[in-house]
C-alpha positions as CSV (number, residue, x, y, z in Angstrom):
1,X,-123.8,38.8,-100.8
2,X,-125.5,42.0,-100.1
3,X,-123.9,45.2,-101.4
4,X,-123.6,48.5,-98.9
5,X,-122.9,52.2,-100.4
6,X,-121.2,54.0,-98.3
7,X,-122.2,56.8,-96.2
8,X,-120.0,59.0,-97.3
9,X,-121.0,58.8,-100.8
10,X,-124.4,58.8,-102.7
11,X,-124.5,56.3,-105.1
12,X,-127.3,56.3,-108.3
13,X,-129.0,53.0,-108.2
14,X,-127.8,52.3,-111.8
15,X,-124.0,52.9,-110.9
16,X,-125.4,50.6,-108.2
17,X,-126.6,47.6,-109.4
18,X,-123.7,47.3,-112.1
19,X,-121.0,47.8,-108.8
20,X,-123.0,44.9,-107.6
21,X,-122.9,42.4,-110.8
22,X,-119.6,43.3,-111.8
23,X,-118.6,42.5,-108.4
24,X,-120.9,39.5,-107.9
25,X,-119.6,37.7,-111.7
26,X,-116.0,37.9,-110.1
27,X,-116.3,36.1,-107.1
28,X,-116.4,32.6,-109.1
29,X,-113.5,32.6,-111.0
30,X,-111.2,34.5,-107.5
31,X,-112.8,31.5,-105.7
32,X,-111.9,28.6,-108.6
33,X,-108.1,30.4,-108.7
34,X,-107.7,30.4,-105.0
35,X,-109.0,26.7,-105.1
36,X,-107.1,25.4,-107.9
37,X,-103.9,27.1,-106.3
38,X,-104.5,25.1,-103.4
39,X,-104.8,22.2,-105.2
40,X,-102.0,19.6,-104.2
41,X,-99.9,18.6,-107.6
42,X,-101.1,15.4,-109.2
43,X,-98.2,13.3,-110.3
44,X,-97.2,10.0,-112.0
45,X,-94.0,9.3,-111.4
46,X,-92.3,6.2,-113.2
47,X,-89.4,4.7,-112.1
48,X,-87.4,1.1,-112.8
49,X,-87.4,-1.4,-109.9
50,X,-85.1,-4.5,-110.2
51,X,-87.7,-7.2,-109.7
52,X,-85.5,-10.1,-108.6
53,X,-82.5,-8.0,-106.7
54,X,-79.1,-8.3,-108.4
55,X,-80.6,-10.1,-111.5
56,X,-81.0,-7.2,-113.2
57,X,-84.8,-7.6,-113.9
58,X,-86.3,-4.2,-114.6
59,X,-89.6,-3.5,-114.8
60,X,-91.2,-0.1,-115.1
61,X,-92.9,1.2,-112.1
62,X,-95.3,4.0,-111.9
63,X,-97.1,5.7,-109.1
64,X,-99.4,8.0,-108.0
65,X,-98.5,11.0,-106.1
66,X,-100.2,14.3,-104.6
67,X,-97.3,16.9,-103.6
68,X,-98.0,20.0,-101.7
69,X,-97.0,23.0,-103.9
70,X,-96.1,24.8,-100.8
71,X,-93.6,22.2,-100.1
72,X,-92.4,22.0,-103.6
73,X,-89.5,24.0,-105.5
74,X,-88.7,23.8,-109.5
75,X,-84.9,23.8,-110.1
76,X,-83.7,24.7,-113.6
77,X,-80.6,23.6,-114.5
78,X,-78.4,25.6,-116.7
79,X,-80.9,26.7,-119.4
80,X,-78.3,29.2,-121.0
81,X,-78.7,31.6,-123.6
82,X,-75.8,29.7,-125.9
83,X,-73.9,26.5,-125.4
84,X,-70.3,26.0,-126.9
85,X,-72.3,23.5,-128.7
86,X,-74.5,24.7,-131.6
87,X,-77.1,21.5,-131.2
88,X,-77.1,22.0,-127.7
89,X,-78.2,25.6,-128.1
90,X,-80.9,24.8,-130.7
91,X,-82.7,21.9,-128.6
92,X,-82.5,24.1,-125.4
93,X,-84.2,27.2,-127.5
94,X,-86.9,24.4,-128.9
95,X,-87.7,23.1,-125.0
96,X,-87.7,26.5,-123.7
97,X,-91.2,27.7,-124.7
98,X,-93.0,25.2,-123.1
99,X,-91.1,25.4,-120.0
100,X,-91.4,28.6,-119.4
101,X,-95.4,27.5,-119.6
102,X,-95.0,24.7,-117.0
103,X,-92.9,27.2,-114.6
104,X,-95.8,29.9,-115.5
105,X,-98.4,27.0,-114.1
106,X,-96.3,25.6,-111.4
107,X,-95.8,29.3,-110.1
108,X,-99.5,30.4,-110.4
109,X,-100.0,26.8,-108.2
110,X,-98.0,28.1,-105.6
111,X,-94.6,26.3,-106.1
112,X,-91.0,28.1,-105.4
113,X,-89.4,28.2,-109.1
114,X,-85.0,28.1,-108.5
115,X,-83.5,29.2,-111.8
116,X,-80.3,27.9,-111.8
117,X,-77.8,29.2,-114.9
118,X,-74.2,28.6,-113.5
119,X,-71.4,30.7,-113.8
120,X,-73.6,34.0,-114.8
121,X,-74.5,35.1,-111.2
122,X,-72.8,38.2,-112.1
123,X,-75.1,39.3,-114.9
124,X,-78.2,38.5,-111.9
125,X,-76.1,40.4,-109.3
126,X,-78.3,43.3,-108.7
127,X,-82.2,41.2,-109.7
128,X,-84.0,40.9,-106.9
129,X,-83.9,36.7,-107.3
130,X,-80.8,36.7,-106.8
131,X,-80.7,38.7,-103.5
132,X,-83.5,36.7,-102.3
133,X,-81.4,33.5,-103.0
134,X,-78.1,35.0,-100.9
135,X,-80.4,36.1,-98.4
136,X,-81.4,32.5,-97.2
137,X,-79.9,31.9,-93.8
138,X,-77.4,29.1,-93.6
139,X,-78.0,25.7,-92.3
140,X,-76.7,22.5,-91.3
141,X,-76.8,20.0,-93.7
142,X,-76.8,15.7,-93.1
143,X,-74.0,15.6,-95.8
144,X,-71.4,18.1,-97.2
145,X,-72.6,20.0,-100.4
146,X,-70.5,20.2,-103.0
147,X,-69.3,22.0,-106.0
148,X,-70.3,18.8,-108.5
149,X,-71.2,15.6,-107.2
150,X,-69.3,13.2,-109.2
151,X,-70.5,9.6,-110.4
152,X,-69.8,6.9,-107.6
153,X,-69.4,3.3,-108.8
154,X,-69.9,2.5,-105.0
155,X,-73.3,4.2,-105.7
156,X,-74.7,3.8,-109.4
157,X,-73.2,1.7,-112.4
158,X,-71.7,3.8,-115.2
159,X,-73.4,6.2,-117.4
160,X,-75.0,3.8,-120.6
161,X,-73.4,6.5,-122.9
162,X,-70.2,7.1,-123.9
163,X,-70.1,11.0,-123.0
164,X,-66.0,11.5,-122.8
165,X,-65.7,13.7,-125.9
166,X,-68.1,15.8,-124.5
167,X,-71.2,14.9,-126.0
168,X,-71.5,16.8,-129.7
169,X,-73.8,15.3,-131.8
170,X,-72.6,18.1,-134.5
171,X,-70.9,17.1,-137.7
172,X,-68.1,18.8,-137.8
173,X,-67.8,18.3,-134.4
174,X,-68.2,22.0,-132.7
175,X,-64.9,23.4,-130.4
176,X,-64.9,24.3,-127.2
177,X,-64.0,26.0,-125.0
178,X,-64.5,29.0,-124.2
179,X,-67.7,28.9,-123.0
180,X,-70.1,31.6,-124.3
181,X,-73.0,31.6,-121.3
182,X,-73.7,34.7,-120.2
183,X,-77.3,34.3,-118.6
184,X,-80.3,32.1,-119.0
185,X,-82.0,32.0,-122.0
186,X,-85.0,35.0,-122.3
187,X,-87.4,32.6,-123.0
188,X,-87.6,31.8,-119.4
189,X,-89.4,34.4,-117.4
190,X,-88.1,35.2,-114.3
191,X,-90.9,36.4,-112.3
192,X,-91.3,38.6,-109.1
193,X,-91.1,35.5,-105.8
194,X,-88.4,33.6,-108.0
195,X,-85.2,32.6,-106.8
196,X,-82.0,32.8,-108.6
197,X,-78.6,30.8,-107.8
198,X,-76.2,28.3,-108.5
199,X,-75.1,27.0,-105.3
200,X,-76.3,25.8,-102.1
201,X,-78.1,28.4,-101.5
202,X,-81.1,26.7,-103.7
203,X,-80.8,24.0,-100.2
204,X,-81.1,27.0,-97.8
205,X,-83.9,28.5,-99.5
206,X,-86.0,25.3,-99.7
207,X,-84.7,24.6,-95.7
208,X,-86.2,28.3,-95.2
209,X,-89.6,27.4,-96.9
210,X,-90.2,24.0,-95.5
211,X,-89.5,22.9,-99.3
212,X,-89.1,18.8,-99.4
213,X,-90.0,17.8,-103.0
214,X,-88.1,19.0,-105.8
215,X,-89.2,18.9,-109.7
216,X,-85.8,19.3,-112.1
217,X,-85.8,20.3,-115.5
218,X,-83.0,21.6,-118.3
219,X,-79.9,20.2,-119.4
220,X,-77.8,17.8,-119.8
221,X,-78.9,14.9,-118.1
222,X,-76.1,13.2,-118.0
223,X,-73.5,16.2,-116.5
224,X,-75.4,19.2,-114.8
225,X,-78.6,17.9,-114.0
226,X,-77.4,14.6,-111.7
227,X,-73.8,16.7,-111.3
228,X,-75.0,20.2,-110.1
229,X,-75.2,20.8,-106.3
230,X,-78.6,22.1,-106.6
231,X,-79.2,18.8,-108.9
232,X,-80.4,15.1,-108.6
233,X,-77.6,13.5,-106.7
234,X,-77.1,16.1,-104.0
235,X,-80.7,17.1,-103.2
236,X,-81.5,13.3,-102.9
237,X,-78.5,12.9,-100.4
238,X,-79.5,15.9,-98.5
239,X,-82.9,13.2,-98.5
240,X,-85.6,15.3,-100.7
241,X,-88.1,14.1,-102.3
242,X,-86.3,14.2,-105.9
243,X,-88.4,13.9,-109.6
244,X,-86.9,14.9,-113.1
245,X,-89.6,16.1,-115.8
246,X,-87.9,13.6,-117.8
247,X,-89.3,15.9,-121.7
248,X,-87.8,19.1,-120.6
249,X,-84.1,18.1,-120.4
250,X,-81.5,17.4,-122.6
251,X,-78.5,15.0,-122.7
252,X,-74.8,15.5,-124.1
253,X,-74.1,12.5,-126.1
254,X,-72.5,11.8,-129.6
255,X,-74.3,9.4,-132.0
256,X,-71.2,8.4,-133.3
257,X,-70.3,6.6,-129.6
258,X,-71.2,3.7,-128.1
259,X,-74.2,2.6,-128.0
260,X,-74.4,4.0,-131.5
261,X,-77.8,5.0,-131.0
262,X,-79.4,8.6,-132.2
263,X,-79.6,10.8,-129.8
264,X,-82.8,11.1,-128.3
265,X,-82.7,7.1,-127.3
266,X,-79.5,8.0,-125.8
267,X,-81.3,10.6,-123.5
268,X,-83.9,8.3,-123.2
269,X,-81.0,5.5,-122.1
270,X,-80.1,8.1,-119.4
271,X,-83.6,8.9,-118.0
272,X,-83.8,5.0,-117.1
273,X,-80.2,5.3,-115.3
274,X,-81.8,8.4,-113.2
275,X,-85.1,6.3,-112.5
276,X,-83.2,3.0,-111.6
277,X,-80.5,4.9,-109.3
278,X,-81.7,8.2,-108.6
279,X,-85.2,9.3,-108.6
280,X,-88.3,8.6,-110.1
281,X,-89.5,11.0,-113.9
282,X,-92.4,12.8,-114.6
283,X,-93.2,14.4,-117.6
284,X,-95.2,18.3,-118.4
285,X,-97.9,17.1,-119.9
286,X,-98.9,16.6,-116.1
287,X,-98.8,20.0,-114.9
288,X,-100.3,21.9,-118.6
289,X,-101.9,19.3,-120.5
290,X,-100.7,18.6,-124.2
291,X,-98.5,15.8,-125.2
């Protein structure tokens, strides 16, 4: 690359030739950015696959996949500052630091990062996310979307958790309600380009983009993250391309209910429910390295 003064302006060869190396040294690392941005997303995605149909023969499936980050949103699900439960809070402030890195990566990459906290739209109502959420135009959708897309026997079996008492793994059992979400959790940045909402809009904005695969992360598994309408079960029934980062999410469940297990195997127990009936996990470690 050759570097021209101007000849409007005399430059002293010294200022010169530094202009030039300075210049020059940068042009690598603009070029391996712009590259790496460009870079499709290189997945494996693991799922369960019945290997004799109806005899209930899982084996665990994974595959390779390269998705487009310009085709690509990241949903967060309901990463609030507190939850009426006080372990529920603590594990979502202990996952939230290396989110926010993954959503840091994935939105450096090029991919369209939804945060979704329900029920605090009104402390977003003036951030520019939100306004770029509402202003996505309306569009016709292959099925109805709903409020919360509840469990369909017709569909999936039940949940392999007992979840009915609301999930507290606390002892003494924390009350609820009320519910004490005000926002999303500060951890989380919320950059210039995001998107805020907690509605269909998150489908209107990924119709507007040309957006077909969807990554979901946050809490709990086993309510907001299939449940949501910007969740697992309705984005696969609008038909995209659905994956849950299966180590930045949560679930709801009591140790002290069946299947009396602790509860990280019964999140794990719900992560195989999602890959056997909904859509195939990933995990971070995939996007930022680490473990």
């Amino acid at each position: 690359m050759a570097c021209i003064g101007s000849s409007r302006r005399q430059w002293r060869p010294g200022i010169l030739l530094l202009f030039c190396l300075a210049l020059r040294s940068s042009i690598p690392a603009v070029a391996a950015e712009i590259s790496t941005a460009a870079e499709p997303l290189k997945l494996t995605l693991r799922e369960l696959r019945d290997g004799e149909p109806g005899k209930l023969n899982w084996r665990q499936v994974e595959t390779a996949a390269e998705w487009s980050p310009a085709h690509t949103a990241a949903v967060v699900c309901d990463m609030w500052d507190r939850h009426w439960c006080q372990g529920a809070t603590a594990r979502v402030a202990e996952m939230a630091p290396r989110m926010n890195q993954v959503l840091a990566e994935l939105r450096r990459r090029g991919v369209l990062i939804i945060h979704c906290p329900s029920e605090t739209m009104s402390f977003y109502a003036d951030h520019p996310g939100r306004k770029l959420a509402q202003s996505a135009p309306r569009v016709a959708a292959k099925v109805p979307i709903q409020g919360w897309v509840s469990l369909n026997s017709k569909l999936e079996p039940p949940l392999p958790i007992d979840d009915s008492d609301g999930g507290c793994d606390d002892e003494p059992k924390c009350k609820h309600p009320p519910y004490p979400w005000t926002r999303q959790i500060a951890t989380l940045e919320i950059k210039e380009g995001d998107a805020i909402t907690d509605n269909s809009e998150a489908y209107f904005l990924m119709r507007q983009r040309g957006i077909t695969n969807v990554l979901v992360m946050g809490v709990h598994e086993n309510m907001c993250v299939l449940g949501r309408p910007f969740a697992i079960r309705q984005m696969v029934k609008l038909g995209q391309n659905v994956a849950l980062m299966r180590d930045l999410t949560d679930t709801m469940y009591n140790s002290r209910r069946k299947p009396y297990v602790n509860h990280f195997i019964g999140t794990d127990l719900v992560a195989w429910h999602i890959e056997k009936n909904w859509c195939p996990t990933m995990t971070s470690d995939q996007i930022i390295g680490g473990r």
